[in-house]
DSSP file (Angstrom, degrees, kcal/mol; ACC not computed):
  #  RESIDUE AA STRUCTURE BP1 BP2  ACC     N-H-->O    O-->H-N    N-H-->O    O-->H-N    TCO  KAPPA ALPHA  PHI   PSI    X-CA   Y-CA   Z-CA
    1    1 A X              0   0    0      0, 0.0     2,-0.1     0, 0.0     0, 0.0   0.000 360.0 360.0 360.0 131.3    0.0    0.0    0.0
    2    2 A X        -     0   0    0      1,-0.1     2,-0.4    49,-0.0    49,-0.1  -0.644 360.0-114.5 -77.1 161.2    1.8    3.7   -1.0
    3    3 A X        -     0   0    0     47,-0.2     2,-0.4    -2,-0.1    -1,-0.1  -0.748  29.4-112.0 -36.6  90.1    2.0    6.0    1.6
    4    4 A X        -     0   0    0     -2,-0.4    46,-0.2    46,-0.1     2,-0.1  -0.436  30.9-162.9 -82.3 147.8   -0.1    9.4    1.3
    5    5 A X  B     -A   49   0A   0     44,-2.8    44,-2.0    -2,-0.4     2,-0.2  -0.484   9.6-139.7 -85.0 149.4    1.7   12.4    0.9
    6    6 A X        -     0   0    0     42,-0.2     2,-0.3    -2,-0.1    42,-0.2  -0.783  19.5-179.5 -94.2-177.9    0.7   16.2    1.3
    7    7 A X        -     0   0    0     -2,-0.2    40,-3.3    40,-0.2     2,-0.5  -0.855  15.8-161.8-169.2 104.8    1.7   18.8   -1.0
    8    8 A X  E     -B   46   0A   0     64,-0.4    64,-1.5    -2,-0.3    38,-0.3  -0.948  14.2-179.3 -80.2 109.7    1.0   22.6   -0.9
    9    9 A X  E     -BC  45  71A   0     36,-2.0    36,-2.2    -2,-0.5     2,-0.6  -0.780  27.7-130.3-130.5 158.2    1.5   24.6   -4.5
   10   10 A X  E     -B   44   0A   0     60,-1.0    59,-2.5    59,-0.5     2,-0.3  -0.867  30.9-171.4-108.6 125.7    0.9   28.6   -4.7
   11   11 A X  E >   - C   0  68A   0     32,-2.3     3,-0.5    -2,-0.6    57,-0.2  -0.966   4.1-160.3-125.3 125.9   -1.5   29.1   -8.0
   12   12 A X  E 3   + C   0  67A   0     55,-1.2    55,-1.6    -2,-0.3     3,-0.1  -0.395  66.2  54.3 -79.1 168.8   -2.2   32.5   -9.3
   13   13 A X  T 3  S+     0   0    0      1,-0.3     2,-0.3    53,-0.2    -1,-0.2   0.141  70.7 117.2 107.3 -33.4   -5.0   33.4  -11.4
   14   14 A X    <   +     0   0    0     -3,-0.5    -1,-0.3     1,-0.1     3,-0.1  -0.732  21.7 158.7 -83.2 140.6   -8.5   32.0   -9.3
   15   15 A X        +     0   0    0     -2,-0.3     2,-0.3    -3,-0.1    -1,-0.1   0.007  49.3  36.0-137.0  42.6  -10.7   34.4   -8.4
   16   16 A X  S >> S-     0   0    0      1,-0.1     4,-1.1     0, 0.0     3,-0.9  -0.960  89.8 -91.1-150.4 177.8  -14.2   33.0   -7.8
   17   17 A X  H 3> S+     0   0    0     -2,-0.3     4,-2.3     2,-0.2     5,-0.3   0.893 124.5  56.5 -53.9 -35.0  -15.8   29.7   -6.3
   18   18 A X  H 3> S+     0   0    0      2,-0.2     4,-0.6     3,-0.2    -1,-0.2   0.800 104.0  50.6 -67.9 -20.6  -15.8   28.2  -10.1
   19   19 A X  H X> S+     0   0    0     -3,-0.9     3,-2.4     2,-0.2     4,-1.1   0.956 112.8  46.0 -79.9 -70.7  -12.0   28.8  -10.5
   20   20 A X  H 3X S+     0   0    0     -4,-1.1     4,-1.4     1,-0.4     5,-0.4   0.877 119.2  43.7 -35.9 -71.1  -11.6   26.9   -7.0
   21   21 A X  H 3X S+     0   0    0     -4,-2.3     4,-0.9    -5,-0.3    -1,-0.4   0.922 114.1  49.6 -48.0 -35.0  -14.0   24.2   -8.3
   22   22 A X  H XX S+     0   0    0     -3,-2.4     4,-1.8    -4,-0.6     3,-1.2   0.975 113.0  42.4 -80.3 -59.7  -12.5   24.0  -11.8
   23   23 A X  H 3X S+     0   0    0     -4,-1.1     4,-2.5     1,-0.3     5,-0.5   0.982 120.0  44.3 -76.1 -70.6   -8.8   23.6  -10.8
   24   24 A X  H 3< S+     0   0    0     -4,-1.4     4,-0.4     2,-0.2    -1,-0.3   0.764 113.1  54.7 -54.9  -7.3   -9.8   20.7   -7.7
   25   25 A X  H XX S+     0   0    0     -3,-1.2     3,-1.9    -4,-0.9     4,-1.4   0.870 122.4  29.0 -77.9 -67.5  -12.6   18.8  -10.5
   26   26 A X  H 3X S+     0   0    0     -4,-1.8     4,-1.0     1,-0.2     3,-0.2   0.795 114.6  60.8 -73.0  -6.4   -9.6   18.3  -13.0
   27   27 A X  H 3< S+     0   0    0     -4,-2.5    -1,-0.2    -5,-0.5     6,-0.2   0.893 107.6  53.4 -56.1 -34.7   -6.4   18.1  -10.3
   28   28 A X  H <4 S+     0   0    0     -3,-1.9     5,-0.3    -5,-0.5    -1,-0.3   0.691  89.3  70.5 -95.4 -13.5   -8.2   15.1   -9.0
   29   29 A X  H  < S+     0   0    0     -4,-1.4    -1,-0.3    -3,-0.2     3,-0.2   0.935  79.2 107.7 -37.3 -54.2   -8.5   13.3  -12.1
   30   30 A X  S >< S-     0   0    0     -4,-1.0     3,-2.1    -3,-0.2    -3,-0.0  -0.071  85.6-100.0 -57.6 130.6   -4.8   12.7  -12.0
   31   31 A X  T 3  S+     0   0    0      1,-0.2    -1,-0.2    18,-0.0     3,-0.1   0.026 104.7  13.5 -36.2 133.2   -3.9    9.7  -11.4
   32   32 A X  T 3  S+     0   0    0      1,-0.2    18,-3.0    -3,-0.2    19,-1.8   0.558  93.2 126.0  98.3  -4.8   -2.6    9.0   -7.5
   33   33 A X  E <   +D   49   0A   0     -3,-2.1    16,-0.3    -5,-0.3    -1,-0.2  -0.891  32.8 171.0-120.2 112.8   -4.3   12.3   -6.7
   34   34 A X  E     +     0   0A   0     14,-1.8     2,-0.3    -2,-0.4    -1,-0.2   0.906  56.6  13.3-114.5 -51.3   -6.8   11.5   -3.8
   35   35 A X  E     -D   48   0A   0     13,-0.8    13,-2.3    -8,-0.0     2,-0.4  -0.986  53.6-163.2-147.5 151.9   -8.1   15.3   -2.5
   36   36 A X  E     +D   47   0A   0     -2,-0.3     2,-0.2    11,-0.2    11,-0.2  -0.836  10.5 176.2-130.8 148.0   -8.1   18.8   -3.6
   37   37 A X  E     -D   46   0A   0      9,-0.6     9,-2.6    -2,-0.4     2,-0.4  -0.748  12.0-174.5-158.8 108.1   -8.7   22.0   -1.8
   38   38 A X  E     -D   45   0A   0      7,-0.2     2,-0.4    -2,-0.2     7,-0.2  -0.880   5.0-167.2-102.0 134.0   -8.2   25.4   -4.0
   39   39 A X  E  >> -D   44   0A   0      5,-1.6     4,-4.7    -2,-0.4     5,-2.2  -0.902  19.1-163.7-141.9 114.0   -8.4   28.8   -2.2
   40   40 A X  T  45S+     0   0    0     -2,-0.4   -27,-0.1     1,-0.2    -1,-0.1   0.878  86.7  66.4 -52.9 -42.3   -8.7   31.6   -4.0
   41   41 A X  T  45S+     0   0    0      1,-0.1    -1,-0.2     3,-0.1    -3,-0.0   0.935 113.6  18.9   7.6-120.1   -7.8   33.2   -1.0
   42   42 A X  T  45S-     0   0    0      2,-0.2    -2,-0.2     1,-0.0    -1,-0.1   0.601 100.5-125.9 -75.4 -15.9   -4.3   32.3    0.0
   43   43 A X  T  <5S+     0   0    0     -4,-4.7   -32,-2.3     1,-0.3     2,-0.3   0.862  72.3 127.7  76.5  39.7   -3.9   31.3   -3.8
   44   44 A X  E   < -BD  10  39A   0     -5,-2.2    -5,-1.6   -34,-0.2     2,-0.6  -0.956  45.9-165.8-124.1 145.4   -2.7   27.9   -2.4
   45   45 A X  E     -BD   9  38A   0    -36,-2.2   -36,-2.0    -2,-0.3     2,-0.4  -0.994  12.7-144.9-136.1 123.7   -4.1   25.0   -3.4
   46   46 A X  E     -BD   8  37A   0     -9,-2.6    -9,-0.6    -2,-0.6     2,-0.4  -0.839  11.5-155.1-101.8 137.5   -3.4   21.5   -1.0
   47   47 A X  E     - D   0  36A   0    -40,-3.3   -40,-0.2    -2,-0.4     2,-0.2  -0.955  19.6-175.8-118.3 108.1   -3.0   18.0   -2.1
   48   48 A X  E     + D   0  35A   0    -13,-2.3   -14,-1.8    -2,-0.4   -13,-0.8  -0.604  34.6 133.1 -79.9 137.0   -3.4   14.6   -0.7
   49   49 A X  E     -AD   5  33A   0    -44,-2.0   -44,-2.8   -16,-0.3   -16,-0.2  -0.953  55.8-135.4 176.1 142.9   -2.3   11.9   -3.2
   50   50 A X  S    S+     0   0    0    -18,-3.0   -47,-0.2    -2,-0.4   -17,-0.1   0.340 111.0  39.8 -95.7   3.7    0.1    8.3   -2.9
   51   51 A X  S    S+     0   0    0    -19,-1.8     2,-0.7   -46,-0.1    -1,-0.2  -0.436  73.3 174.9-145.5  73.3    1.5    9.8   -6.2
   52   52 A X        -     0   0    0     -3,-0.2     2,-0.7    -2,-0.1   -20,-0.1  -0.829   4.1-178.7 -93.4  93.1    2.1   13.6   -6.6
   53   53 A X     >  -     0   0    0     -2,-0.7     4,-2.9     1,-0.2   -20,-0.0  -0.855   8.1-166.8-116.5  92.1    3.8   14.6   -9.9
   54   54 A X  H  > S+     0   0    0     -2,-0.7     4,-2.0     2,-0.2    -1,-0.2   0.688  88.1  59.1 -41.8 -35.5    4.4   18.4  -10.1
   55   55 A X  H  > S+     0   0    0      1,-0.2     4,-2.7     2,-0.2    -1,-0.2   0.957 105.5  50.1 -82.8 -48.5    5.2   18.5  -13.5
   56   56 A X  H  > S+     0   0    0      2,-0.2     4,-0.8     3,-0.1    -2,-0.2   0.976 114.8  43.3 -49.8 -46.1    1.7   17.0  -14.1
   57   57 A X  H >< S+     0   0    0     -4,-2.9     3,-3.6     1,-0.2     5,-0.4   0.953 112.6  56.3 -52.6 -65.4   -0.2   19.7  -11.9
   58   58 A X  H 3X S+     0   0    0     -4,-2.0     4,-0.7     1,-0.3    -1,-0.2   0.730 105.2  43.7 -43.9 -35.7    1.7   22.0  -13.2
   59   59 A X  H 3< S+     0   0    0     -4,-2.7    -1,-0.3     2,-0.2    -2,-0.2   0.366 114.1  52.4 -92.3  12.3    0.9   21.3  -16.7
   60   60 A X  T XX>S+     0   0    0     -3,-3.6     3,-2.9    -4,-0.8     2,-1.3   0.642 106.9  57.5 -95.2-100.4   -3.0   21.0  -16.0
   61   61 A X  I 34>S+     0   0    0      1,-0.3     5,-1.4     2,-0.2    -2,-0.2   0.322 110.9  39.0   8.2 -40.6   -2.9   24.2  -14.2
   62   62 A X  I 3<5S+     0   0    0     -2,-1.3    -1,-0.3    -4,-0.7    -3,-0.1   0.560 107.3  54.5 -94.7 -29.0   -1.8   25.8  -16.7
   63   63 A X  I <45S+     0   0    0     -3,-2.9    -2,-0.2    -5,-0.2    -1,-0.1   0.633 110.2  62.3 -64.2  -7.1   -3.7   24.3  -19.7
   64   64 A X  I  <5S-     0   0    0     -4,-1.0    -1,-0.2   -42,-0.0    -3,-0.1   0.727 125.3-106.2-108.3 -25.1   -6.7   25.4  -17.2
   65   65 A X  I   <S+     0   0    0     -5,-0.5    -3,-0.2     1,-0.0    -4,-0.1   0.749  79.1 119.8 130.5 -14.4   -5.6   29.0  -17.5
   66   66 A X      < -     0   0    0     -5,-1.4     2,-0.4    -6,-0.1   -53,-0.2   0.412  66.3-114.8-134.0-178.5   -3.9   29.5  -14.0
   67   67 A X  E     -C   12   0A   0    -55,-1.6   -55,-1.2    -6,-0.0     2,-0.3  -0.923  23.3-158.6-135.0 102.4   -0.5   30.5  -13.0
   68   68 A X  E     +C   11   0A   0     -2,-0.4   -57,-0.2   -10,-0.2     3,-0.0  -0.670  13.0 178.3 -92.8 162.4    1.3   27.4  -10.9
   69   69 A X  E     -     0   0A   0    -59,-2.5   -59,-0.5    -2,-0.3    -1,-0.1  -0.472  46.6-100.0-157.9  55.4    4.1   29.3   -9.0
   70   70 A X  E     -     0   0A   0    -61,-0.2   -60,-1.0   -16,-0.1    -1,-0.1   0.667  51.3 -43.0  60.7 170.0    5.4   25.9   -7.1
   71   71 A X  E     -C    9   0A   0    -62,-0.2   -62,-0.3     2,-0.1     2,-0.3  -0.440  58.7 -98.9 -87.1-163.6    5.0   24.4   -4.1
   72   72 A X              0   0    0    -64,-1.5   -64,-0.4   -63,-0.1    -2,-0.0  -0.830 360.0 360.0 -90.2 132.7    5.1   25.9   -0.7
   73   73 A X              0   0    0     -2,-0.3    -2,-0.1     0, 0.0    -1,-0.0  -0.053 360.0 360.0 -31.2 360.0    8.2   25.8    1.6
């Protein structure tokens, strides 16, 4: 059984409930990817997952419209 992981990443670019909704519907598609929580907010978006492959968020994130600006420290 894998091991879940968190994972914070800073995304510019949501500013309403739809963006928030849009960016956790398709993050969680991704394989390995378990829960999403976007807030437009802090522009931070947290990830639960046994498989978490930045380069994939990142390139959904951005196909989506978004600014990924990495994870959090």
């Amino acid at each position: 059984m894998a091991l879940e992981t968190f994972q914070t990443i800073n995304v510019e670019g949501m500013t309403c409930p739809h963006c928030e909704a849009n960016v956790s519907r398709n993050l969680t598609k991704l394989e390995g990817i378990d829960e999403v929580v976007a807030d437009r907010n802090t522009a931070q978006v947290k990830i639960v997952g046994t498989k978490i492959n930045l380069d994939e968020i990142a390139r959904v994130i951005t196909e989506l419209g978004y600014q990924f600006k990495g994870s959090v420290e």
